[in-house]
N, C-alpha and C positions, 0 to 999 in steps of 0.2 A: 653108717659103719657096717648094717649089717649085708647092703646089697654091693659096695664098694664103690671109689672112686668113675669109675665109666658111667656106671647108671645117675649116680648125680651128678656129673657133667652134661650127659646127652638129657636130663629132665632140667638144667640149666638152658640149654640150649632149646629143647622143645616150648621152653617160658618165653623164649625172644621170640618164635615162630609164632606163635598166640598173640604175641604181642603188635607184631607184624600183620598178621591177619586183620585183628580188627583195628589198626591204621588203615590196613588198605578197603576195609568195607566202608569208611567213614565217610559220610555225606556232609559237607559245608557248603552254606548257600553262598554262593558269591555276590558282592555288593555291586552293584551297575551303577552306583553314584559316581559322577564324576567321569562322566565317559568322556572322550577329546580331549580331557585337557592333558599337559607334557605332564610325566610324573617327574617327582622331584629327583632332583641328582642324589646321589648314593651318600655324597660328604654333605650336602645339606642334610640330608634326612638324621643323617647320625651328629650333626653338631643340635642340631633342634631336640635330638632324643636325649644328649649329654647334658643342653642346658635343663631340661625338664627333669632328669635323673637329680642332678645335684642342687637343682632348687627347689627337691621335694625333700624335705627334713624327714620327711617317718621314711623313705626311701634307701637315705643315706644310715639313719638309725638301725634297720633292718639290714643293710648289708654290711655295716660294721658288725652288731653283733653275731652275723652270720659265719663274718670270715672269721671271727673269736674263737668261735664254737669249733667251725674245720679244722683254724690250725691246731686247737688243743684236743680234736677226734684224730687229726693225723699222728700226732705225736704217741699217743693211746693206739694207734690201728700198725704203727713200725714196731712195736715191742710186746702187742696182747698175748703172742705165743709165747715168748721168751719170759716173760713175766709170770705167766701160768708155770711154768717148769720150774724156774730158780726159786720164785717167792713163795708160789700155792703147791708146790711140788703134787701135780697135774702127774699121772702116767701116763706116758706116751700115747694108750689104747683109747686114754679117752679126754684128751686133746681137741677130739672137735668136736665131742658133746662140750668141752668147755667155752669153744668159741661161740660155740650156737647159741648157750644160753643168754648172749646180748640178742640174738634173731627173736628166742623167745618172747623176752621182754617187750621188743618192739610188737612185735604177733599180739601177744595178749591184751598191750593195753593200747593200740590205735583205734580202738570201737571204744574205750572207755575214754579216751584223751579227747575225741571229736565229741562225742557225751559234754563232756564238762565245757569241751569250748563254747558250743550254744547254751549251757546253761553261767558260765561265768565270764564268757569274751576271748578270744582269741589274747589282747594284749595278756591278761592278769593270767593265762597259763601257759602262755610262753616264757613270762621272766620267773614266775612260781617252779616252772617244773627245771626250768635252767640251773636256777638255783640250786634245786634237788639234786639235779645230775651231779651237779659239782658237787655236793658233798658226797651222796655215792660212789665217784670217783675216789674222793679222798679219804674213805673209808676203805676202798678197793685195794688201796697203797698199804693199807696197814695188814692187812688181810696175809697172815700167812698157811693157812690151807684151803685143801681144795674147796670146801663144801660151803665153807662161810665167803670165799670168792665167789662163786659161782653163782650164789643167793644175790650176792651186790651186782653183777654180771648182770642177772635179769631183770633188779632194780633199775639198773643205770640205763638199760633199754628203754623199760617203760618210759623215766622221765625224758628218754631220748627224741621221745614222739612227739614233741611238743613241734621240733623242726620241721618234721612232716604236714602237721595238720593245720598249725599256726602261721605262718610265712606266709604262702601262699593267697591264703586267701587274705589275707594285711594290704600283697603286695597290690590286689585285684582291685582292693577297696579306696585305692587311693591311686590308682594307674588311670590314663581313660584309655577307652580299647584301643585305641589310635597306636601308642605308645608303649604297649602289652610288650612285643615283641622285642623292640630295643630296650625296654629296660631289662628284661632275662638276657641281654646280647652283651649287658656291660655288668650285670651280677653275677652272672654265673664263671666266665674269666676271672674276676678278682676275687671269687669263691676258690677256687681253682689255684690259685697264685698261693693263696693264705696257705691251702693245704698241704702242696709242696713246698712252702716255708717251713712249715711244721717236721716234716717229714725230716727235710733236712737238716735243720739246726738241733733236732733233738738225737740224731743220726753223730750228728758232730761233738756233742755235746756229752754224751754220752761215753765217747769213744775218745775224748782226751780229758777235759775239766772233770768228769765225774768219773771216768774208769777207775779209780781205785778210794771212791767213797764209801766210805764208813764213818760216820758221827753219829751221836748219841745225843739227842736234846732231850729235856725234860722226860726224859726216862724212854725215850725211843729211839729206835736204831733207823739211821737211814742208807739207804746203800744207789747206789745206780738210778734204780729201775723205780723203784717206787719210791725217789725225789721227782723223778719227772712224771709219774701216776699223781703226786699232790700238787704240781707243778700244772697239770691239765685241770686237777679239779678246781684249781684256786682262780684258772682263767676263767672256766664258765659259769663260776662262782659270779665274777667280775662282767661276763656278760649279761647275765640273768638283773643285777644291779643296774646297771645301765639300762639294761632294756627297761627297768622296774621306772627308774629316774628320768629320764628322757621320751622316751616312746608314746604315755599316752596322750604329755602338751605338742609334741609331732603330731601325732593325729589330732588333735583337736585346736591344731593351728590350722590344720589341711580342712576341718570344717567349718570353720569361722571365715575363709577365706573365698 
């Protein structure tokens, strides 16, 4: 806010340049296994990687609960502004201190989230803090000023990092390196699908079924914007449960095997 929009664009862009850089110093050794023989054709390689994708159950559990998670961060990422203004009545000035404070949250506790993942597992803080998120979220909904949003804002970051630090390495642990490559080829696409599902339908949804919502349950008002804020928390709420219920006999069907 205080240096203005130019300067954090060009220190946005100076971060791909860094970024860029050390791709390009990067040293990989290449394998020499297998020299002469024909490589495989392009639709082999990818029906070989599809059967291996979908007949690895912690694979499939993991990009289910993935794509859960997107479309209900998309749904949440087309109305964080509009929500800040209408519901937390946000001042214009500081609108993007209010969006940051989800950047916070993630900032603060990815050194504390990878912490807990070696000391409690990757599985049991990925569906623990999922959980959290979603209720977070659905406190977010209720939230009508700045300052008690804003608190849930950095909340809902922290538990956000569980996707960061958790996934990955799940995905590593049950991929062989062979297959590394194609299974991000067909995750990340259907990651990607969910989120513009999300975008859209809550975009739609929004804007006809719920434009002129106003009900009052159990002593609470609901309107628009924060039926689809409990709408996102109640999904990752439902992800974090699945991952809780499914995910660890996944992986330890993947060891037994």
């Amino acid at each position: 806010m205080a240096l203005g929009p130019s300067w954090v664009i060009a220190f946005n862009a100076f971060s791909f340049l860094v970024s860029f850089l050390a791709l390009l110093f990067l040293r990989v050794a290449v394998s020499h296994q297998g020299q002469g023989q024909k490589p495989p054709s392009y639709w082999s390689s990818f029906k070989e990687g599809l059967k291996f994708f979908v007949s690895n159950r912690a694979l499939v559990v993991l990009l289910i609960t993935g794509m859960i998670f997107m479309f209900a961060g998309m749904i949440y990422n087309s109305f964080a502004y509009l929500f800040g203004v209408e519901n937390l009545h946000v001042p214009e000035s500081l609108l993007g201190v209010y969006v940051a404070c989800l950047g916070l949250g993630v900032v603060a506790g990815m050194p504390l989230t990878a912490f807990l993942a070696r000391r409690l597992g990757e599985v049991r803080i990925l569906w623990i803090f999922l959980i959290c998120h979603g209720i977070s979220s659905v406190l977010l909904s209720r939230m009508t000023s700045m300052l008690p949003g804003m608190l849930c804002l950095v909340v809902r970051g922290f538990f956000s990092t569980c996707i960061f630090v958790t996934v990955r390495p799940l995905i590593l642990r049950v991929t062989p390196r062979d297959f590394i490559g194609r299974v991000m080829a067909f995750q990340q696409p259907l990651i990607t699908v969910a989120s513009l599902l999300g975008g859209t339908l809550a975009g739609i949804l929004t804007s006809t079924l719920l434009a002129h919502l106003h009900a009052t349950i159990a002593g609470f008002v609901f309107g628009p914007l924060d039926t689809m804020f409990t709408a996102v928390g109640i999904l990752v709420i439902c992800a974090g449960l699945f991952a809780m219920l499914v995910l660890p006999k996944a992986l330890e069907g993947i060891k037994n095997t």
